[in-house]
C-alpha positions as CSV (number, residue, x, y, z in Angstrom):
1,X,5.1,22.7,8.5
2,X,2.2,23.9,6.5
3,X,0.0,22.6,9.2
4,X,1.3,24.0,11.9
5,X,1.3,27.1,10.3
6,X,-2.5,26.9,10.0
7,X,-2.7,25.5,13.2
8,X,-1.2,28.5,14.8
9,X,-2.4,31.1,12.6
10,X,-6.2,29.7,13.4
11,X,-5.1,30.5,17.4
12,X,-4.0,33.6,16.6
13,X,-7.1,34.6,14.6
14,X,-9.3,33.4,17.3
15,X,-7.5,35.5,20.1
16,X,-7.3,38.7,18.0
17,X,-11.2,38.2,17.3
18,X,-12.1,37.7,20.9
19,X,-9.8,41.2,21.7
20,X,-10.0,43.0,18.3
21,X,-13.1,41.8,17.0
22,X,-13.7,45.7,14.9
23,X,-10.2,45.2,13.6
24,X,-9.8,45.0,9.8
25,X,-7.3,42.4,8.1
26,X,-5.9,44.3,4.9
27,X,-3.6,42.1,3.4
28,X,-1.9,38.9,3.7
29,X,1.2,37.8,2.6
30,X,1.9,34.1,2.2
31,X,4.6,31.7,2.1
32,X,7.0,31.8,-0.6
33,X,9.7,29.3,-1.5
34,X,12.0,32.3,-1.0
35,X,10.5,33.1,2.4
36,X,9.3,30.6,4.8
37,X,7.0,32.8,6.5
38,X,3.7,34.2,6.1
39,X,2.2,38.4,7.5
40,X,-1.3,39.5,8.5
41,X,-1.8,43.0,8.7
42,X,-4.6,44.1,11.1
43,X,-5.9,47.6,10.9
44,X,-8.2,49.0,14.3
45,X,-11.2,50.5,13.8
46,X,-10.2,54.1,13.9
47,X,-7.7,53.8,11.8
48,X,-4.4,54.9,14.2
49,X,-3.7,51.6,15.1
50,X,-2.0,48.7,12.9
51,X,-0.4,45.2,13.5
52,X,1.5,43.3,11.5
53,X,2.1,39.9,13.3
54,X,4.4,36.9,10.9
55,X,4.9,33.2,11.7
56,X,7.3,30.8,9.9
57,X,10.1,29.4,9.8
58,X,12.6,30.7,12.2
59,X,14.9,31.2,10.1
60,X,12.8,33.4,7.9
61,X,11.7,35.1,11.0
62,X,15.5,36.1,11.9
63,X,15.4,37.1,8.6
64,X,13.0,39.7,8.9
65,X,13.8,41.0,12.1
66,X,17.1,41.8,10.8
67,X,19.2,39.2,13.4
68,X,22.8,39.7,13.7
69,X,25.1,36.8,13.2
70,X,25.4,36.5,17.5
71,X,21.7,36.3,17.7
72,X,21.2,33.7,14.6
73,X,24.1,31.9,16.8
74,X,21.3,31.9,19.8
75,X,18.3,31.4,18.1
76,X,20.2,28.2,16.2
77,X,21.2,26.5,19.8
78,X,17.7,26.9,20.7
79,X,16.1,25.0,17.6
80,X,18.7,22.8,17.7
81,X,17.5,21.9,21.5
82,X,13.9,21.9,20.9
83,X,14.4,20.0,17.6
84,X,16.2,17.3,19.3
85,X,13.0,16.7,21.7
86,X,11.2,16.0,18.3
87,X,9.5,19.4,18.4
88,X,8.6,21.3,15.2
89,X,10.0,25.0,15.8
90,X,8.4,27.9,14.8
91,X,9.3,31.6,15.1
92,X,7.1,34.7,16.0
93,X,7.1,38.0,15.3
94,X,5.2,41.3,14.9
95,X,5.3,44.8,14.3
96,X,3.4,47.9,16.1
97,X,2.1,51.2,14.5
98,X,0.7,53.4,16.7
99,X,-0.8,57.4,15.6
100,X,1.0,58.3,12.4
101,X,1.3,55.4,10.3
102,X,4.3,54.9,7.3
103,X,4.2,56.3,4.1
104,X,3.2,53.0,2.7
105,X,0.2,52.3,5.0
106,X,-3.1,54.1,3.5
107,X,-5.1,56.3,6.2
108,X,-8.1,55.9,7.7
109,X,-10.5,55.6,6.6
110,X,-10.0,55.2,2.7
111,X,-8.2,51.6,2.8
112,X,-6.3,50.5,0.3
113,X,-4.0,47.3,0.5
114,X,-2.4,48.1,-3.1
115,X,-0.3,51.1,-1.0
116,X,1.0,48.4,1.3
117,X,4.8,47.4,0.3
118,X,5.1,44.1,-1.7
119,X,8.1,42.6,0.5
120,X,7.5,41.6,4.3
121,X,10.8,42.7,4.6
122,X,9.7,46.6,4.3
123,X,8.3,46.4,8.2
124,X,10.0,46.9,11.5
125,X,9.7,43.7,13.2
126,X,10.5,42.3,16.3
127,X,11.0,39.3,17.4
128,X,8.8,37.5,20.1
129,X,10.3,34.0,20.6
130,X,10.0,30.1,19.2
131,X,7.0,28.5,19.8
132,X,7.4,24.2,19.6
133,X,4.6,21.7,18.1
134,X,4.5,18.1,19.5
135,X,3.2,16.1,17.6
136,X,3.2,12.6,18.8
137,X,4.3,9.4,16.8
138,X,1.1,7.1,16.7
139,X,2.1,3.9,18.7
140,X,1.2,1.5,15.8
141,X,3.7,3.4,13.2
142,X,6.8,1.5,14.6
143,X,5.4,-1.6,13.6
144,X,4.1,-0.6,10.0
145,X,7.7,0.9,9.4
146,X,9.6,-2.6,10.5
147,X,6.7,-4.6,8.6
148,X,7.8,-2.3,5.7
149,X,11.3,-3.4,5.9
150,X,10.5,-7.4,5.9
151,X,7.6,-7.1,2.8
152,X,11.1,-5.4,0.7
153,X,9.8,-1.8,1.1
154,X,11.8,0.9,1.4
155,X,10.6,3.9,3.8
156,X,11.6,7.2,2.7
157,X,10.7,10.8,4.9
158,X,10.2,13.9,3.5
159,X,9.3,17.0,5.6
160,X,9.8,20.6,6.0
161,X,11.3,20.2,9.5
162,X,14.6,21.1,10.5
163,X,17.3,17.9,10.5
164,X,17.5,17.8,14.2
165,X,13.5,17.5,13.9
166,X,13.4,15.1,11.1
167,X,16.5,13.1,12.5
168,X,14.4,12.5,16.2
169,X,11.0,10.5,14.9
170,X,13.3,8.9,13.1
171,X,14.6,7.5,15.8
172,X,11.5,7.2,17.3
173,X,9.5,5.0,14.3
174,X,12.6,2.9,13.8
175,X,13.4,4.8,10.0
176,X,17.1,3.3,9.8
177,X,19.0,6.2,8.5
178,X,21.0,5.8,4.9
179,X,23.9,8.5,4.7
180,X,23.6,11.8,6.4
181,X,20.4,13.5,6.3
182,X,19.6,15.7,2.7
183,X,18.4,19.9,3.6
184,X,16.2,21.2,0.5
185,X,19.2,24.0,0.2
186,X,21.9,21.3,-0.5
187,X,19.4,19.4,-3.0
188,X,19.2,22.8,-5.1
189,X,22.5,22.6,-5.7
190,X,22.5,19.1,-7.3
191,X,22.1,18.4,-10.3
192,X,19.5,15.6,-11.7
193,X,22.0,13.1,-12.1
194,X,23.7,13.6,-8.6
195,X,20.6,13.6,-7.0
196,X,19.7,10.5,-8.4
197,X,22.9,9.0,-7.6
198,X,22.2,10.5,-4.1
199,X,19.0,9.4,-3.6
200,X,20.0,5.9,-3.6
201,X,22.2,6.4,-0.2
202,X,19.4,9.1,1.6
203,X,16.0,8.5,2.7
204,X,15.9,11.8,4.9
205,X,15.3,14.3,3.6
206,X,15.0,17.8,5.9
207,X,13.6,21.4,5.1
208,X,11.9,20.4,1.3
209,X,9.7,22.8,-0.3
210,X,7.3,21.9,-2.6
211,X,9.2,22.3,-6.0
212,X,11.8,19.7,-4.3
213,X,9.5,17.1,-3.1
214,X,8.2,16.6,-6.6
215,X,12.0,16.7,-7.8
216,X,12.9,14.2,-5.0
217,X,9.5,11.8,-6.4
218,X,10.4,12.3,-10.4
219,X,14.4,11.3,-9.4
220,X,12.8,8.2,-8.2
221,X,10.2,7.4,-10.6
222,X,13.7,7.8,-13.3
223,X,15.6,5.3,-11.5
224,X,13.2,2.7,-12.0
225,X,11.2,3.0,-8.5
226,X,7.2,2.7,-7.8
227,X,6.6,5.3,-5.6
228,X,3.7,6.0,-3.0
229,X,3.6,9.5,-1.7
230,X,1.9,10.2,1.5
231,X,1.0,13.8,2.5
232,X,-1.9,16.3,3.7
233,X,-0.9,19.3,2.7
234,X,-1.2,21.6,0.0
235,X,2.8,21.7,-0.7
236,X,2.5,17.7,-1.2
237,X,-0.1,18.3,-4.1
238,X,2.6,18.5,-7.2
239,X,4.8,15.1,-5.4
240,X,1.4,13.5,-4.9
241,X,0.2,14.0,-8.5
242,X,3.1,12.8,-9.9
243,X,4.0,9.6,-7.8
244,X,2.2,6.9,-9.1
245,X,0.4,5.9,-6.3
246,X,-0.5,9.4,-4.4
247,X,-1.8,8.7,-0.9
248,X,-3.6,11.8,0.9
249,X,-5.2,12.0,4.9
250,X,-8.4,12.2,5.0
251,X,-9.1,13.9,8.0
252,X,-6.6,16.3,8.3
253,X,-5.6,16.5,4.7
254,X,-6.4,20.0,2.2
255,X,-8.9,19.8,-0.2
256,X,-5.8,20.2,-2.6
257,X,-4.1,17.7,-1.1
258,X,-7.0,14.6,-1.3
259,X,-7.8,16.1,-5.3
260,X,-4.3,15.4,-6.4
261,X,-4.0,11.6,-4.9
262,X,-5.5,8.4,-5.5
263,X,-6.2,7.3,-2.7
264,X,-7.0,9.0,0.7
265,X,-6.8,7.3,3.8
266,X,-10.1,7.7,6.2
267,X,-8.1,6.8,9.4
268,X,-4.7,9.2,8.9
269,X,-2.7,6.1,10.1
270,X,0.8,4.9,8.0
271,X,-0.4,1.6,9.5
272,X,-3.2,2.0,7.0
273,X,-1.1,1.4,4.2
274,X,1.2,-1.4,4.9
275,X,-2.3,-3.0,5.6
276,X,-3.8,-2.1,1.7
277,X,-0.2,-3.2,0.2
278,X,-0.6,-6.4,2.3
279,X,-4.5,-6.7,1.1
280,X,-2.9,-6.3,-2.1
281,X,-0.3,-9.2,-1.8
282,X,-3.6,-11.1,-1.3
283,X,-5.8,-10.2,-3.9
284,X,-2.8,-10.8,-6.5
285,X,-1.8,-14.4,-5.2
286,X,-5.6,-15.5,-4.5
287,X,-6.5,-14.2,-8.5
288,X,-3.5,-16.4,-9.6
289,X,-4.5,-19.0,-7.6
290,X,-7.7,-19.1,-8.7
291,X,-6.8,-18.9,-12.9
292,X,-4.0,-22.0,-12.2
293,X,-6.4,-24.1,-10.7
294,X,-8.8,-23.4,-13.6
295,X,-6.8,-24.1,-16.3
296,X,-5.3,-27.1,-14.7
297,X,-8.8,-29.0,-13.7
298,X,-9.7,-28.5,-17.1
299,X,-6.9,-30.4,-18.6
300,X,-8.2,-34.2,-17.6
301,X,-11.6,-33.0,-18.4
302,X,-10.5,-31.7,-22.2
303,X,-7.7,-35.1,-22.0
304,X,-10.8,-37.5,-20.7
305,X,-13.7,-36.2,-23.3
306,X,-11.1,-36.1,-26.2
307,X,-8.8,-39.3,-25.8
308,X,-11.7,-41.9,-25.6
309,X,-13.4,-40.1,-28.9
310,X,-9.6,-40.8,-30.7
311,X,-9.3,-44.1,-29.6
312,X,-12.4,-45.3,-30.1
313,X,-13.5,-46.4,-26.1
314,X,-16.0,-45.9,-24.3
315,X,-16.8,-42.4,-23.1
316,X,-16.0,-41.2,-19.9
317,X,-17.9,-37.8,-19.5
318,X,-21.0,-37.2,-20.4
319,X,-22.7,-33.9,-20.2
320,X,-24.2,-34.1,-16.8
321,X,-20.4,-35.3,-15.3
322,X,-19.4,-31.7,-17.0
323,X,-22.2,-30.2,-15.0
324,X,-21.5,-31.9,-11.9
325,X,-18.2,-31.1,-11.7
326,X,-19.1,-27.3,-12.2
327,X,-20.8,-27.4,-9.2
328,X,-17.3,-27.9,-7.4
329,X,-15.2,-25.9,-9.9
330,X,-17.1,-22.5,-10.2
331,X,-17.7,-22.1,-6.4
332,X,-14.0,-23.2,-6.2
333,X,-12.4,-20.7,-8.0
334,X,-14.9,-17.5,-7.9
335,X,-15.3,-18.3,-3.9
336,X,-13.1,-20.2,-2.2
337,X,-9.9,-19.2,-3.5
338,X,-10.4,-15.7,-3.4
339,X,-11.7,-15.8,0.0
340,X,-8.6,-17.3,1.1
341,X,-6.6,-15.2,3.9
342,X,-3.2,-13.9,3.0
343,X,-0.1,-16.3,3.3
344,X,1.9,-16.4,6.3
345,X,4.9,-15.1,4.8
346,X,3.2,-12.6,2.2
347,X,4.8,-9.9,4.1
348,X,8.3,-11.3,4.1
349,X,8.7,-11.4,0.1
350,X,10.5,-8.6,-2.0
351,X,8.0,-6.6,-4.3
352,X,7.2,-8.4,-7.5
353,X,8.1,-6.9,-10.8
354,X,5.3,-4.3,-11.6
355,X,5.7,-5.9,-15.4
356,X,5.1,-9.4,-13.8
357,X,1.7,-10.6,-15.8
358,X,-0.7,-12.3,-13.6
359,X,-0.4,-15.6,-15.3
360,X,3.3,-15.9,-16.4
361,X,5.1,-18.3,-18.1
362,X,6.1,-20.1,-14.1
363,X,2.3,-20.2,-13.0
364,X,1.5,-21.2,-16.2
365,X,4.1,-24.2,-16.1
366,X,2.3,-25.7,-12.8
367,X,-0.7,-25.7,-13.8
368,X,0.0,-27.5,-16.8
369,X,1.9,-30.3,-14.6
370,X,-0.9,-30.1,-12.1
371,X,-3.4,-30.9,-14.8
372,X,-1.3,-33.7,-16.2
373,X,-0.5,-34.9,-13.3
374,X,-4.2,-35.7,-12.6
375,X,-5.0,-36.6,-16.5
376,X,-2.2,-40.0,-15.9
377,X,-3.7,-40.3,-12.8
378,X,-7.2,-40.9,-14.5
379,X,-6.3,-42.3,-17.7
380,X,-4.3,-45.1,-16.2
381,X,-7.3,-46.4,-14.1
382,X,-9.7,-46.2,-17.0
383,X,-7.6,-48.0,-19.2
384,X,-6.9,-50.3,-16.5
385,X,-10.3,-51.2,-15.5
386,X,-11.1,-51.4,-19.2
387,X,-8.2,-53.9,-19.4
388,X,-9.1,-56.2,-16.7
389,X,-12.9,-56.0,-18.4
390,X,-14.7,-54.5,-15.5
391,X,-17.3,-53.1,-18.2
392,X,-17.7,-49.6,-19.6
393,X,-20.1,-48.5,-15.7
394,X,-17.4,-50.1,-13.6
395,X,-14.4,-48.1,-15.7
396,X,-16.6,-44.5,-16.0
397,X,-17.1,-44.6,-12.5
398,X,-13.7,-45.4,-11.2
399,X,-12.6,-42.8,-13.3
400,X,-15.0,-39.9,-12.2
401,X,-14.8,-40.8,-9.0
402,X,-11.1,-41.0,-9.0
403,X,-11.5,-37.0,-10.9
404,X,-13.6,-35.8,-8.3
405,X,-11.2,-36.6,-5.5
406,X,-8.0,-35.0,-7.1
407,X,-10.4,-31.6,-8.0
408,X,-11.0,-31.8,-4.4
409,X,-7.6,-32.2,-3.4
410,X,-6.0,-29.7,-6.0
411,X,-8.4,-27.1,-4.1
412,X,-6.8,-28.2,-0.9
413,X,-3.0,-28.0,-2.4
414,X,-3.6,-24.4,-4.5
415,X,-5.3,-22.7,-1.2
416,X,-1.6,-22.0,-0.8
417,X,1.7,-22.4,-1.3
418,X,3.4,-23.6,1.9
419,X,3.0,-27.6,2.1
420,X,-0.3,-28.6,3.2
421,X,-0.5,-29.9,6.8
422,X,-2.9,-30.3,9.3
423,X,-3.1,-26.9,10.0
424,X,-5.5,-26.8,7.3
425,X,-8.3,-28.0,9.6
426,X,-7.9,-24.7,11.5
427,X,-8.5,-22.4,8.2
428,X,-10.9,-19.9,8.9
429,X,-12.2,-19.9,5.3
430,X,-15.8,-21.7,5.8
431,X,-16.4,-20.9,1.8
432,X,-13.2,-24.2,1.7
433,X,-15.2,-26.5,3.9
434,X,-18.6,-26.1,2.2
435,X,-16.7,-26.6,-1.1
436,X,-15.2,-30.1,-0.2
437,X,-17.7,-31.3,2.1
438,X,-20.6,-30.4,-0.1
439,X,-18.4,-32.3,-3.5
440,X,-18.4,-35.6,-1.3
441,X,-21.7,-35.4,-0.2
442,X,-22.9,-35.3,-3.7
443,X,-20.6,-37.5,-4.9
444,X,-21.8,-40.3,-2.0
445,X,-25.3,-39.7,-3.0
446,X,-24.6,-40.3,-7.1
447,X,-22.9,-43.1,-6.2
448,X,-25.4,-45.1,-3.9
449,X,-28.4,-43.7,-4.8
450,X,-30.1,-46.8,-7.2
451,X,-31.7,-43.7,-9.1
452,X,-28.9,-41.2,-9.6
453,X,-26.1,-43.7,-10.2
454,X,-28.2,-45.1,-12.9
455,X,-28.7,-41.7,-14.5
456,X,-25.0,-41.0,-14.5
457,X,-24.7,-44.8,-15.9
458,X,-22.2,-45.6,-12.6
459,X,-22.0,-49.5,-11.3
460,X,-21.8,-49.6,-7.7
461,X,-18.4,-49.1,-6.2
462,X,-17.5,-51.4,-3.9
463,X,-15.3,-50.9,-0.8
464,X,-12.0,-51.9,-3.2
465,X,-13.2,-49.8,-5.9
466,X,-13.7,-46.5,-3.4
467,X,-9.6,-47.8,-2.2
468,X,-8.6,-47.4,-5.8
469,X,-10.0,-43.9,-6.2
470,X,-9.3,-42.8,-2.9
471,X,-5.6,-43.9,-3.4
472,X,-5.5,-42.0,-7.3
473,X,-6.8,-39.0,-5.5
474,X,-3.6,-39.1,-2.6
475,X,-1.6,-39.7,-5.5
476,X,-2.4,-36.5,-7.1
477,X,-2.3,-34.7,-4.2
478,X,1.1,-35.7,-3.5
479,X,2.0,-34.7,-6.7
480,X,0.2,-31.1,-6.5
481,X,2.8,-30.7,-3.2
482,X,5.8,-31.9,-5.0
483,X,5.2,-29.3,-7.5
484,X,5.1,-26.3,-4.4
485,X,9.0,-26.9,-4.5
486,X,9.3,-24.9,-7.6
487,X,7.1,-22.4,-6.8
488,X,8.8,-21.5,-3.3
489,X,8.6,-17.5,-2.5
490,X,12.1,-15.6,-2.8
491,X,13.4,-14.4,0.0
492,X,13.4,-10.9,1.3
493,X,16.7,-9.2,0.3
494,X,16.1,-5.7,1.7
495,X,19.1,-4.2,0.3
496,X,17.8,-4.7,-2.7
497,X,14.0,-3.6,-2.5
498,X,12.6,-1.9,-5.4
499,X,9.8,-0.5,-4.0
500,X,9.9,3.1,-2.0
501,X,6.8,4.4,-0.1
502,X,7.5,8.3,0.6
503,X,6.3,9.0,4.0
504,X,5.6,12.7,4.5
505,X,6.0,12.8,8.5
């Protein structure tokens, strides 16, 4: 409402200047949360001449123009109509003083706002009519709102409009109503612990002043809830600085407004942040993603530089196998997995737990198996290849080889956490491709190039050997996607979402 006060004050202004342009503004009086309307009072140049005009809520108006119950009965149908079309209702009104001004108005041409009453109630107004501000849903805000519903969010509205008002885009961005709707009057009669009981069975909530919408965002914030508050106006500062994630418009927002929040949104569009929250989803999973396949790649490596030492074979890696396989790993996890696109279905999960670490005890579970998995893998054909007496060359590169293609595969299986398919050849992350097809380019070239196999003390690898390796790296792989079974995504139960975004409409 804030705004379409400005919005109509600023028409007003620029019709008085264009036909009063020598008139003198002496005083202003501005909203209060006891008033809901707002007085200029124009003086003319010669002093005989004054005009108090007032815009607000029409209740406040019929307030000031001293309404009888019959015409509050009138007015009411009205708002109620116009409210019903979605319209935000304003009421108009002004009073005339022509030649001998009050007592309380100072003469011409010493002018002096201190004689002027300190109530708007103290002047004869008169009521000119409703005036009704359209202001149309954007097309996209539908979607955002049902997307909202699926990710486990739950949409809350907040405004100073009347019920009808409120009640309409409702309707019209697909907000499923909870209970009946919640007036700012009927929330000062609450107490705390009512209106958080209350608060769990609303999420409209009509005719809020300031004061309430940060009581409505603390009442939250004690039940447990994370809660983004969206606004533009200078009577969403206090609810935006106290929500934990405070959202303000950039284009159309107060200076007020865009100070007190922590993020503000350069396009004005609700669509804007069900995108970020979904950005977020994927920054999150892809930062996970990325420490689990670390930590599990280096489990063989630690397992295949440590158990030969304790046993007394022959080594495995040497320090330019470490090397080499940091070529693959380090692009791996500070490229390709954080490049990765969001899931299909990271929009159809409930919020996590905002005390959820990064790396908890679950993630940290797989890994470890993942790792394992691909330290048996290797282990078994080194030990058998050093059984059969295939030499300490034959064994070393049976085994490297054999680690290389279950690094590469673990990068294929962790890119995410559906099962892998051959949908993977349409993945539009070009980062995953250089990745893997640069590791068995290299890997072709150490192994069949007389100079570099030599310097990584390799035998050559026949086509049975390339088989064995080949058919250790499918193992793992199959492995890595019988392990995605315990790490399956919940399922969205929205009646039990967790996470509230306050939409200021």
């Amino acid at each position: 409402m804030e705004k379409a006060f400005k919005e109509l004050g600023d028409r007003y202004l620029a019709h008085t200047e264009h036909l009063h342009n020598d008139w003198i503004l002496l005083r202003e009086y501005p909203l209060s949360p006891h008033l809901l309307a707002m007085s200029h009072v124009w003086q003319s140049a010669d002093g005989k001449e004054y005009e108090i005009v007032a815009k607000g809520a029409p209740e406040a108006i019929a307030d000031l123009c001293h309404f009888t119950p019959q015409q509050q009965r009138i007015m009411a149908t009205q708002i109620s109509e116009m409210a019903n079309q979605g319209l935000r209702v304003l009421g108009v009104a002004k009073a005339s003083l022509v030649d001998a001004p009050p007592r309380f108005l100072p003469p011409h041409p010493s002018l002096n706002p201190n004689h002027l009453p300190d109530e708007q109630h103290d002047f004869p107004f008169q009521f000119i009519g409703l005036v009704g501000l359209s202001d149309p849903v954007r097309p996209n805000v539908a979607a955002a709102i049902q997307e909202c519903y699926t990710a486990g969010i739950r949409v809350v509205m907040i405004t100073g409009d009347y019920p009808g008002t409120a009640q309409t885009i409702a309707r019209q961005i697909g907000l499923m109503q909870m209970g009946a709707i919640l007036t700012g009057a009927e929330l000062d009669l609450m107490s705390d612990a009512e209106l958080e009981q209350r608060i769990q069975s609303t999420n409209i909530f009509a005719r809020a002043v300031p004061e309430q919408k940060l009581r409505l965002v603390n009442a939250l914030k004690s039940k447990g809830e994370v809660v983004a508050m969206t606004g533009d106006g200078v009577n969403d500062a206090p609810a935006l600085k106290s929500a934990q994630i405070g959202i303000a418009m950039g284009q159309r927002g107060t200076d007020v407004a865009r100070e007190s929040a922590a993020l503000v949104l350069l396009d004005d569009d609700f669509s804007s942040i069900v995108q970020a929250v979904k950005l977020g989803r994927r920054i999150f999973d892809n930062l996970r993603k990325a420490m689990a396949y670390l930590l599990a790649i280096h489990i063989p490596i630690a397992g295949m530089s440590l158990i030969p030492v304790l046993f007394k074979l022959p080594l495995v890696l040497l320090p330019v196998h470490v090397a080499f396989l940091h070529l693959i790993i380090d692009p791996a996890c500070s490229i390709v997995l954080e490049a990765e696109p969001a899931e299909a279905r990271v929009m159809q999960r409930p919020p996590r737990n905002p005390k959820e670490p990064l790396f908890g005890r679950k993630t940290l579970g797989l890994a470890v198996l993942q790792g394992v998995g691909i330290l048996v893998i290797v282990l078994v054909i080194f030990i058998v290849a050093l059984y059969r007496r295939q030499g300490e060359l034959d064994a070393r590169a049976l085994t490297f080889t054999t680690l290389i293609l279950a690094n590469l595969g673990l990068i294929l299986s962790e890119g995410s956490s559906s099962r892998l398919s051959l949908k993977i050849l349409k993945s539009p992350n070009n980062a995953l491709w250089w990745v893997i097809g640069g590791g068995l380019a290299f890997l072709a070239i150490v192994l069949y190039v007389p100079f570099l196999r030599q310097l990584f003390s390799f035998s050559f690898l026949h086509p049975i050997d390339l088989a064995i390796c080949l058919g250790g790296g499918a193992i793992a792989l199959l492995w890595f996607e019988q392990l995605k079974f315990l790490n399956r995504p919940q399922r969205v139960i929205q009646s039990k979402s967790k996470k509230p975004i306050q939409e200021n409409l």
